[in-house]
N, C-alpha and C positions, 0 to 999 in steps of 0.2 A: 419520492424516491428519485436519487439523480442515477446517474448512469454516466460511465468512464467512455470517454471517444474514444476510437482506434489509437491516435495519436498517444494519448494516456497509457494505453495497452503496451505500447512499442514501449515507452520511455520507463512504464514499471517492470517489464519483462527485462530490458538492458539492464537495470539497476540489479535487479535478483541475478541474472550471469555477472556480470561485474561490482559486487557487494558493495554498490553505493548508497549513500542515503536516500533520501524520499520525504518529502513532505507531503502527507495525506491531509486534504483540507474536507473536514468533516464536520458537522453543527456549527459550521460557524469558527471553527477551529481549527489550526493547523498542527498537525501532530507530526514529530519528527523520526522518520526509522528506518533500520536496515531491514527491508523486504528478504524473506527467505526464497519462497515461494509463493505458490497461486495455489489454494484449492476448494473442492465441492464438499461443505456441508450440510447436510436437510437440505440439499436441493437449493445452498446459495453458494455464492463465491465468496473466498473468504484471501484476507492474505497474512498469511503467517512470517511473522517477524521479529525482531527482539528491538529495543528499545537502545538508541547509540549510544547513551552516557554507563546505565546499570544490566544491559544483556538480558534484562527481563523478556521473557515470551510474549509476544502481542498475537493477537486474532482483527484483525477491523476488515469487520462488513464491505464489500464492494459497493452493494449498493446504497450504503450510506453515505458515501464518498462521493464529495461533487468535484474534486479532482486529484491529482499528482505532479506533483514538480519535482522529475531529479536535481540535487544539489550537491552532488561530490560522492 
């Protein structure tokens, strides 16, 4: 299970007030998205998003995620 540093925290928080993108790097993977929010479900943190190219609804796990890179 990884875990986001503070640092990560600040720069996914800026990006959701400022509807920037986000690269979530998860399995091994980088996924690319506009962050909506932050929230608690069953007890995990989740972040709610849509997807930049088709506006689809994303959910990805916190703690799946071994980190974040704002990118515009």
């Amino acid at each position: 299970m990884a875990q986001l540093t503070v640092a990560d925290y600040d720069a996914l928080e800026s990006a959701i007030r400022d509807g920037r993108r986000v690269i979530v790097r998860r399995q091994h993977q980088d996924v690319v998205i506009v962050p909506e929010r932050l929230i608690l479900r069953n007890r995990r943190e989740a972040i709610e998003a849509r997807h930049p190219a088709t506006g689809d609804r994303l959910l990805l796990w916190v703690d799946e995620a071994e980190g974040v890179e704002v990118v515009g």
